[in-house]
C-alpha positions in Angstrom: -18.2 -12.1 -15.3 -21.7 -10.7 -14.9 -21.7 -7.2 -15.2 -25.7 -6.8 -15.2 -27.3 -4.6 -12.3 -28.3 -6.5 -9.3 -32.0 -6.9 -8.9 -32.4 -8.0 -5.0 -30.7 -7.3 -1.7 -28.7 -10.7 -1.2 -27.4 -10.2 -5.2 -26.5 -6.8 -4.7 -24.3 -7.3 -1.2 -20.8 -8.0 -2.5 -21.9 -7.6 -6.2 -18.8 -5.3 -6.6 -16.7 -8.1 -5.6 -18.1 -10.3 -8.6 -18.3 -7.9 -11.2 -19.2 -4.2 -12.1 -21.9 -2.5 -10.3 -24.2 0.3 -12.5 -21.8 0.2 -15.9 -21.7 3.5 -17.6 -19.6 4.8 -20.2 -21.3 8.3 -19.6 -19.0 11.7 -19.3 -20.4 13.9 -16.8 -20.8 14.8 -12.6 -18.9 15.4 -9.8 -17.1 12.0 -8.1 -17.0 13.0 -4.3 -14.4 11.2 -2.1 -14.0 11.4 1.2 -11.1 10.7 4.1 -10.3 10.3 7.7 -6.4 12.3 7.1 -4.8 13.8 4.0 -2.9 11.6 1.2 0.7 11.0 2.3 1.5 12.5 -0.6 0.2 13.1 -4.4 4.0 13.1 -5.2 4.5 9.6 -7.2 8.0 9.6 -6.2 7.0 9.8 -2.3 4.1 7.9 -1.1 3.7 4.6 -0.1 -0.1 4.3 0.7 -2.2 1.9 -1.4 -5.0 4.4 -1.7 -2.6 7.0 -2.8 -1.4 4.8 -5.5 -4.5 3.4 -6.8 -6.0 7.5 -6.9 -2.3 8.4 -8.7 -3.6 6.5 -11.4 -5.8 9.3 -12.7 -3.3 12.0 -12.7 -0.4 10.0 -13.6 0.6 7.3 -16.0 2.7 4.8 -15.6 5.2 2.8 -17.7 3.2 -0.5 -17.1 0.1 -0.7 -15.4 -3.1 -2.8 -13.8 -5.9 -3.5 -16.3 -9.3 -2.3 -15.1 -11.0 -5.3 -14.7 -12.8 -6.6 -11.4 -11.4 -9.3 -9.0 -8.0 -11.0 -10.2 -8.4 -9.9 -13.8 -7.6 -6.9 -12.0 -3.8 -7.8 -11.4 -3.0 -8.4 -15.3 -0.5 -6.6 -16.1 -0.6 -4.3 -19.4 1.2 -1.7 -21.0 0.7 2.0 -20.4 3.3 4.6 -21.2 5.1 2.0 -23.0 4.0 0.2 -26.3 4.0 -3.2 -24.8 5.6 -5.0 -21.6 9.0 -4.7 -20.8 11.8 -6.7 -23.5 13.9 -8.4 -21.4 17.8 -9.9 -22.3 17.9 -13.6 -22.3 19.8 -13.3 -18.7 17.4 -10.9 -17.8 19.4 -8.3 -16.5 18.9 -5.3 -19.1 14.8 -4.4 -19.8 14.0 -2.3 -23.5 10.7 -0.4 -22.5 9.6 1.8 -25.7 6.9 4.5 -25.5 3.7 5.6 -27.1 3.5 7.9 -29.7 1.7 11.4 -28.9 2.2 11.0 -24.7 1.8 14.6 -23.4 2.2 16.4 -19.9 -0.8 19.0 -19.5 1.1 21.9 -20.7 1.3 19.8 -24.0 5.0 19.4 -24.0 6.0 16.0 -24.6 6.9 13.2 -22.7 10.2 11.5 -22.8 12.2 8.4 -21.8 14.5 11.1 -20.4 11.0 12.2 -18.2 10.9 8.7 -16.9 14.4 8.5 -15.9 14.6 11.4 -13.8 11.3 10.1 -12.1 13.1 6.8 -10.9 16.4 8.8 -10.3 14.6 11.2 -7.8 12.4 8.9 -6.2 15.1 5.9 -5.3 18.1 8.1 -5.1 16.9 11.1 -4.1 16.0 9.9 -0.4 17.3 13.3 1.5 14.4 14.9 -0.1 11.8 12.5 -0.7 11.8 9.6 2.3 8.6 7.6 1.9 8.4 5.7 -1.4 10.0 2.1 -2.1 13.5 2.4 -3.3 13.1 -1.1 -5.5 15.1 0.5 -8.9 18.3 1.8 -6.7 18.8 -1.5 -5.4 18.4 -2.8 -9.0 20.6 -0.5 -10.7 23.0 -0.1 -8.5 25.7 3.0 -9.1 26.7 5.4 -6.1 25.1 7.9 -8.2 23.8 10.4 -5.4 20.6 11.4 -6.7 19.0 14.9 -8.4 20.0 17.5 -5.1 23.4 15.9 -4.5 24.6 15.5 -8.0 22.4 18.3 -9.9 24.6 18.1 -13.3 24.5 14.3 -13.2 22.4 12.7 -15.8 20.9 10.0 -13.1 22.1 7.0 -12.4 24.5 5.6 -16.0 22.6 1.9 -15.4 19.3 3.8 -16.7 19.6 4.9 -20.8 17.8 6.6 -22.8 19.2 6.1 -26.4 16.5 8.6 -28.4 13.3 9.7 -26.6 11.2 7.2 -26.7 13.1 4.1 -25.3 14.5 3.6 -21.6 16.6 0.8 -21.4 17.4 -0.1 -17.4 20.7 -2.6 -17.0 20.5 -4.3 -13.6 23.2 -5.7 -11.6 21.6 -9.1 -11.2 18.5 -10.5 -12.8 14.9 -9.7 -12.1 12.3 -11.4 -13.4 9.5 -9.2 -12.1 10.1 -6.0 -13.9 6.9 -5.3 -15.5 5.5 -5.4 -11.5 7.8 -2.5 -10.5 7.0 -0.5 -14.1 3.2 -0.5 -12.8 4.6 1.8 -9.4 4.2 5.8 -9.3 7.8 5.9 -9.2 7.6 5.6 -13.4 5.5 8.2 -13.9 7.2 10.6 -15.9 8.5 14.0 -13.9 9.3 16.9 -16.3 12.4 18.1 -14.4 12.1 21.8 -15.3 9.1 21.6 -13.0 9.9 19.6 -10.0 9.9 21.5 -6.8 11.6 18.6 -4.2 9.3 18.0 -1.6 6.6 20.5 -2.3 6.1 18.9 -5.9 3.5 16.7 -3.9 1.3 20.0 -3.9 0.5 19.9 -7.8 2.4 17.1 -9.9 2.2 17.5 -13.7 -0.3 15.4 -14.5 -0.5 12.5 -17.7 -3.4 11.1 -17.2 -7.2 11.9 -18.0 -7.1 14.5 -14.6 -5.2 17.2 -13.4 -4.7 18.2 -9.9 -6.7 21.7 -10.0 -6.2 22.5 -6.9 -4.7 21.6 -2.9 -5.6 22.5 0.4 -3.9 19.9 2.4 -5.6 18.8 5.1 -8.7 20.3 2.9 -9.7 19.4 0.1 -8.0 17.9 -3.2 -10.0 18.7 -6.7 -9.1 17.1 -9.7 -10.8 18.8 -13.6 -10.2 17.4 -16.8 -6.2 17.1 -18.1 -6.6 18.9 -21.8 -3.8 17.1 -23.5 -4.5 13.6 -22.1 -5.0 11.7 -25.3 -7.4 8.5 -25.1 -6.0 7.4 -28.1 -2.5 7.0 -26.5 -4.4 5.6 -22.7 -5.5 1.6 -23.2 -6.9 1.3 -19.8 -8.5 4.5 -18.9 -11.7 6.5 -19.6 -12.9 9.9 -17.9 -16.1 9.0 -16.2 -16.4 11.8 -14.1 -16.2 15.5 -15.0 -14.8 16.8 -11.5 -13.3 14.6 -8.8 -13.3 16.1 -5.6 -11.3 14.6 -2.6 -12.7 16.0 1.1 -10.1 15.5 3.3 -9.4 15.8 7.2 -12.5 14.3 8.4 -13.3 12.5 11.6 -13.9 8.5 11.0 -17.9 8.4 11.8 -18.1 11.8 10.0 -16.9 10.1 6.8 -19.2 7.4 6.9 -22.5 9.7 7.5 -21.2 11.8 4.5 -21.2 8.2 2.9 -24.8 7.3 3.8 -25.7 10.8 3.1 -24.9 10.7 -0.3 -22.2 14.2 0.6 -19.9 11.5 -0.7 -19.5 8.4 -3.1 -16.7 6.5 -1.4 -14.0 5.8 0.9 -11.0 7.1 -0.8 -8.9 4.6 2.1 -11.1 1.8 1.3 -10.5 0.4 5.0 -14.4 0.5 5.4 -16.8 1.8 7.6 -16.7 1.6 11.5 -18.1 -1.1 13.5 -21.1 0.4 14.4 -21.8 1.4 10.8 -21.1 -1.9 9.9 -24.0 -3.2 11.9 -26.2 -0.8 10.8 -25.7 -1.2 6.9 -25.5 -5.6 7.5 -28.5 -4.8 9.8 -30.5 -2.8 6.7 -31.2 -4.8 3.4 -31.4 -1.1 1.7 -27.5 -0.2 2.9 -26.7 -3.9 2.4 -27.7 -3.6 -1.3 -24.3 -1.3 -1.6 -21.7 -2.6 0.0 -18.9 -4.8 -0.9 -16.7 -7.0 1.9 -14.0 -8.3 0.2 -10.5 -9.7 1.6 -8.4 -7.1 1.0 -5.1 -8.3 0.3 -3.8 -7.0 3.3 -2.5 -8.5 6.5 -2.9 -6.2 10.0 0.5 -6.7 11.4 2.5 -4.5 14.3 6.7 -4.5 14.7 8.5 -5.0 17.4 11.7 -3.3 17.0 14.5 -5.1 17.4 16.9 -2.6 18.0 14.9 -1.0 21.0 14.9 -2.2 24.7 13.7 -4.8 25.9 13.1 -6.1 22.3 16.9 -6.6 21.4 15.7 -9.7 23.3 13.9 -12.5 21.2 12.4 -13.5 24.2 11.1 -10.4 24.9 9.6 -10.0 21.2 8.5 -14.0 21.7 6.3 -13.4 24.8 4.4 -10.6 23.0 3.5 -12.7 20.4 2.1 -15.0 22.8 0.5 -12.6 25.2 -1.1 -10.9 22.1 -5.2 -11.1 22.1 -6.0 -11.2 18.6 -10.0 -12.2 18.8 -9.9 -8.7 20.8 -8.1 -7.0 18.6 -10.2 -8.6 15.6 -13.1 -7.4 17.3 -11.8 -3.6 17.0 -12.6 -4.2 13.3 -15.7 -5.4 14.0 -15.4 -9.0 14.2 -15.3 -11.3 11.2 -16.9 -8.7 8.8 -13.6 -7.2 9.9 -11.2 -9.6 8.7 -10.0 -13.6 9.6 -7.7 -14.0 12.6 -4.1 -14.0 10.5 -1.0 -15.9 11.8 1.4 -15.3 9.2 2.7 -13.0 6.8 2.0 -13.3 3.8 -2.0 -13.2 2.8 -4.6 -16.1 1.1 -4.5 -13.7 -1.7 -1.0 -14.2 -2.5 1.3 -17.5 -3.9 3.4 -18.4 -1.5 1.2 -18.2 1.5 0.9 -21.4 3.4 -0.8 -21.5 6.8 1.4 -21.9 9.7 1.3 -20.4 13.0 4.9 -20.1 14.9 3.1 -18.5 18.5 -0.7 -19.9 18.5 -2.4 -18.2 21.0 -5.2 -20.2 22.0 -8.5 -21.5 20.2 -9.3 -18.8 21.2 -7.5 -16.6 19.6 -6.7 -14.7 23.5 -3.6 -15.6 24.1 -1.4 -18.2 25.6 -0.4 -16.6 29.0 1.7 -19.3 30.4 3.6 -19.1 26.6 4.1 -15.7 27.2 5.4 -15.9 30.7 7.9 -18.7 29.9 9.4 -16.2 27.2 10.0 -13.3 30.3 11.3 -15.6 32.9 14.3 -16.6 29.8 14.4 -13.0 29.0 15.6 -12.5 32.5 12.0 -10.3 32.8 9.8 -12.6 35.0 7.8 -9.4 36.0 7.2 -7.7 32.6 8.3 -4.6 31.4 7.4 -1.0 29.8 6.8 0.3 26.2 5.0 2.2 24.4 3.2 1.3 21.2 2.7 3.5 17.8 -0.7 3.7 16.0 -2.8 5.9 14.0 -5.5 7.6 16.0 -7.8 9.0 13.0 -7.6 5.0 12.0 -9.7 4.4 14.8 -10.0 0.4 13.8 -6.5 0.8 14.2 -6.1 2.8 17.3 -8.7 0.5 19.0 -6.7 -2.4 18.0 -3.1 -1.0 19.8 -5.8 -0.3 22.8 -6.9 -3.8 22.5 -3.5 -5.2 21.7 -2.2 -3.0 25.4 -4.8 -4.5 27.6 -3.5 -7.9 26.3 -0.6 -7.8 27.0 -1.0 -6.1 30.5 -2.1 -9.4 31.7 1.6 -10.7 32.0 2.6 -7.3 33.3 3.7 -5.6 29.6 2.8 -2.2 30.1 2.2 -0.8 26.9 1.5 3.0 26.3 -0.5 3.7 23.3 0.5 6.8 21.1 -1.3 8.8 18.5 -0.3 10.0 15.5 -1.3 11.5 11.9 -2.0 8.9 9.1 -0.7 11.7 6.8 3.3 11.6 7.5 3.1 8.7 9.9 5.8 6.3 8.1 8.1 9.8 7.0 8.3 11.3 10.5 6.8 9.1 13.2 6.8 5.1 13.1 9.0 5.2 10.2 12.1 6.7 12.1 14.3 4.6 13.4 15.9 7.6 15.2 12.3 8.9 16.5 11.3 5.9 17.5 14.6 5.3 19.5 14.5 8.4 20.7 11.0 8.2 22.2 11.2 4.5 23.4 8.6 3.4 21.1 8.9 -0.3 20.3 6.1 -1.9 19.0 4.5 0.1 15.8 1.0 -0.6 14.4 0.2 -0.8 10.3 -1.0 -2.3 7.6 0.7 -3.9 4.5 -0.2 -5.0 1.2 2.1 -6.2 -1.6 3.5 -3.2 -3.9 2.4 -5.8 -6.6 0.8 -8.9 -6.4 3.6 -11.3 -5.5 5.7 -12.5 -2.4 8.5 -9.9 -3.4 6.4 -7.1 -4.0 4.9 -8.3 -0.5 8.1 -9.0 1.6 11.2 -6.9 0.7 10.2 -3.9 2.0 9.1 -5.2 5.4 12.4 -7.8 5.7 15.2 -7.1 3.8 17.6 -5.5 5.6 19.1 -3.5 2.9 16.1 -1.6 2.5 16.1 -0.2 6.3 16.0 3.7 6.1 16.0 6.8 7.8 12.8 8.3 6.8 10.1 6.1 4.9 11.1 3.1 6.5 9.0 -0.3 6.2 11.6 -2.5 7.9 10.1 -1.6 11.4 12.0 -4.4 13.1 14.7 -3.5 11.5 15.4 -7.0 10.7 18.9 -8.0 8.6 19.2 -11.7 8.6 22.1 -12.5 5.3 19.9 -15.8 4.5 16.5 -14.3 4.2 18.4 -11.3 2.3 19.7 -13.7 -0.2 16.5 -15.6 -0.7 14.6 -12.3 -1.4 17.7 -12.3 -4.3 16.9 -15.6 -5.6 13.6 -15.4 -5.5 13.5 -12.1 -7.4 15.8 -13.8 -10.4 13.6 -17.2 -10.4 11.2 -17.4 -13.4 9.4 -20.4 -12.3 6.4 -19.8 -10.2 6.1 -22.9 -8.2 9.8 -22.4 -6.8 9.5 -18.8 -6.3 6.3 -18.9 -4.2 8.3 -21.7 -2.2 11.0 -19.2 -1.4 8.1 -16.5 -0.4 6.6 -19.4 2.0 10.6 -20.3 3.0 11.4 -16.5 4.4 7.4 -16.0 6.0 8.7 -19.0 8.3 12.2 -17.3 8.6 10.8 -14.2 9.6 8.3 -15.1 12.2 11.5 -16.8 13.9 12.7 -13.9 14.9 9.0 -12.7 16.2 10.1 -9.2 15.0 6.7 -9.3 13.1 3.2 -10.2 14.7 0.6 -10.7 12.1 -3.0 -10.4 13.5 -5.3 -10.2 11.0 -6.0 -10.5 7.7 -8.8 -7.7 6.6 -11.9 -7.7 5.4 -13.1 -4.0 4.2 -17.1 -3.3 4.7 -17.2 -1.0 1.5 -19.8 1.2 1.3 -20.6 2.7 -2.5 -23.8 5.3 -2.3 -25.9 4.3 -5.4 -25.1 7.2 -7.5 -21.5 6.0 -8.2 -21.0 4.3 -11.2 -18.8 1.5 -12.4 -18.0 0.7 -9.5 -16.1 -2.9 -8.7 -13.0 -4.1 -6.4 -9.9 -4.7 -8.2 -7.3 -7.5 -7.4 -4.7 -5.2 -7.7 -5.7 -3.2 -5.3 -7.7 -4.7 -2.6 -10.1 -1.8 -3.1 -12.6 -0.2 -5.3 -10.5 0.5 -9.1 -10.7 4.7 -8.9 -9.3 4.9 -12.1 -12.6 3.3 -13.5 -15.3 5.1 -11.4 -17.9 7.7 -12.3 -21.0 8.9 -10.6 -24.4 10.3 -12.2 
């Protein structure tokens, strides 16, 4: 992969997609990131945003990790915390991992296997506390242990061991072949429990990796200095760049991108991209061309219609949305096809298992099919329409312009659809992911954005479908979908060691899903990233969809 400096406009756009832009092993400067809202959460056991996850990486180590590496070599899997991948059983229900030598918190105590258990027990069991992460283990490892608040003198959940202090051995209730994908998630970073503070431990956890979280202002400003007892020695796949990392938070969406041209700031710490008018400014400028990257993100733009919510406990009611939705309009919130490609399933391109197929075409087009659309009311009993209100992120303002987009769509078969704004911050642990709130408010169509936890169909789907993993707070399952056959092919899936069949299944439950039209993909994004030239090492990594944070510096 070339690696060399780009020497002309044309090389340089989407040079970070190729390879590495300005490669530096120099120490030294202050990285600058900037963003529209604050981090859901620097808590590893409580966030569920990709950006958050891929930034984690510098303060806290996991037992299995991404290698930094551009493009797909970015989704190898390698060991972190542990000496080397996971050991499975031959039936592979029980997983060995074995730690470093010499791994230290920044106080310089060690860290333990028993550190890492207590991190999985509080994250996935410890859900009347912290609401927003995935919940993979607990499903795993079954028990009706209660978690860390309900059952303090508990020792976690008895499927997780810890024979001596440097080996965690996990027993599952049914096989999982994917392990080493759900080691790489914050929810195994280890959390000394001496020091966790429930739900304010998101305001300074005790960091592993080559930074520590200095200081918090939420809403603010986040600043990350050096982590004195990180060890490079022990760390295969890190290296501090940067002497000061500074994250400037709570800005407006075109402020963050003249702080971006300005040089006030290095990058995007969302890594959605820049706003459709600075998109056609930088495509329109060789110079701002030169640095920027517009990669498919992994992604696909999607919005729920909630199934337990008038009208749509009605299929026909959910199916005439999908019909009536304009996607080139909402496309065109993201700028048009720098934006991202008109999407009509769930899964990605990025991912195996994604086939194209499209269940409710709307036109060629891409504006809808009306008469579709009204067919789907008059058998819903609803030949005039009906009224709801959608949920979507206002400091997103792709997003929000998309819902305003997606309204004025649907308002041509007489769906009145109210658009609502809310905080990117705690949007999925107290707005659109509430069932209750959303119930309570009559809100039944909810705008996001999802990527796979890790790069395959499971890591992609059981969050979004499986009915098991509805919640209260946190919740991904926004249609609140609980269909026993798709349930049991996530199962299968998730045991199957052979590629080929498992991406099947993946392709199997996308066409299951959109039969219930709980779902309506839209787009799959493209991110116009903008790097100012004074970052270094700059590239986007498979794993993330994004530029690698873990791997950047600036001069």
């Amino acid at each position: 992969m070339d690696t060399t400096r780009p020497t002309t406009a044309d090389e340089a756009f989407d040079a970070g997609v190729r390879g590495v832009v300005r490669p530096t092993d120099v120490t030294g400067g202050t990285l600058r990131l900037v963003r529209t809202d604050d981090f859901d959460s620097l808590d590893p056991g409580n966030t569920y945003y990709a950006y958050t996850w891929n930034f984690l990486r510098l303060v806290g180590r996991t037992l299995v990790t991404f290698d930094t590496a551009p493009g797909k070599e970015g989704q190898r899997l390698v060991p972190d915390l542990a000496e080397s991948l996971g050991v499975p059983s031959e039936d592979g229900r029980v997983w060995t991992y074995r730690l470093r030598e010499g791994l230290r918190f920044e106080d310089g105590t060690p860290v333990t296997s028993a550190d890492i258990k207590y991190a999985i027990a509080r994250s996935n069991y410890g859900t009347d506390v912290l609401g927003a992460g995935p919940t993979y283990f607990r499903h795993l490892l079954g028990t009706d242990y209660g978690g860390p608040w309900r059952e303090p003198h508990v020792d976690g959940p008895v499927t997780a061991e810890t024979p001596d202090d440097r080996t965690l051995v996990l027993r599952l209730r049914e096989p999982f072949a994917g392990l080493d994908l759900l080691a790489t998630m914050p929810s195994t970073t280890p959390v000394p429990r001496g020091r966790d503070t429930g739900a304010d431990y998101r305001l300074a956890p005790v960091a592993t990796g080559p930074y520590r979280v200095a200081s918090y202002t939420r809403g603010r400003l986040a600043v990350l200095e050096p982590n004195p007892h990180w060890d490079p020695a022990t760390d295969p796949v890190r290296r501090r760049r940067a002497e000061r990392i500074e994250v400037h938070l709570g800005k407006d969406p075109h402020e963050v991108d003249r702080m971006l041209l300005s040089g006030e700031a290095h990058i995007d710490l969302a890594g959605f991209g820049v706003q459709p008018s600075t998109q056609e400014q930088i495509l329109a400028d060789p110079g701002l061309r030169a640095h920027a990257d517009n990669p498919l993100t992994g992604f696909t733009w999607i919005y729920c219609l909630s199934s337990r919510i008038a009208p749509f406990d009605d299929v026909h009611c959910r199916r005439a949305v999908q019909f009536a939705t304009d996607k080139a309009a909402m496309q065109q919130a993201y700028g048009g096809p720098v934006g991202g490609d008109i999407a009509t399933t769930l899964l990605p391109p990025t991912l195996a298992g994604h086939r194209p197929f499209d269940r409710y075409p709307v036109g060629p087009d891409h504006t809808g099919d009306l008469e579709a659309a009204r067919a789907e009311l008059r058998a819903a009993g609803m030949p005039d329409g009906f009224r709801t209100k959608i949920a979507a992120r206002k400091d997103r303002l792709k997003e929000y312009r998309a819902a305003e987009a997606l309204s004025a769509g649907l308002a041509r078969v007489g769906i009145e659809a109210e658009v609502l704004d809310f905080p990117s911050g705690d949007y999925f642990d107290s707005y659109g992911g509430c069932p209750e709130y959303l119930r309570r408010h009559g809100i039944g169509i909810i705008m996001f954005g999802w990527g796979a936890d890790f790069p395959d169909g499971y890591g992609f789907l059981q969050q979004i479908v499986d009915g098991r993993s509805i919640k209260e707070r946190g919740n991904q399952n926004m249609g609140e979908l609980d269909d026993p056959v798709i349930n049991a092919l996530l199962d299968e899936g998730a045991a199957c060691r052979d590629p080929q069949r498992r991406a099947e299944i993946w392709h199997r439950i996308d066409r299951l899903t959109m039969e219930h039209a709980v779902i309506v993909p839209y787009l799959y994004p493209r991110s116009l990233l903008y790097r100012h030239p004074d970052a270094r090492n700059v590239y986007v990594t498979g794993s993330f969809g994004m530029y690698d944070y873990v791997a950047l510096g600036a001069r």
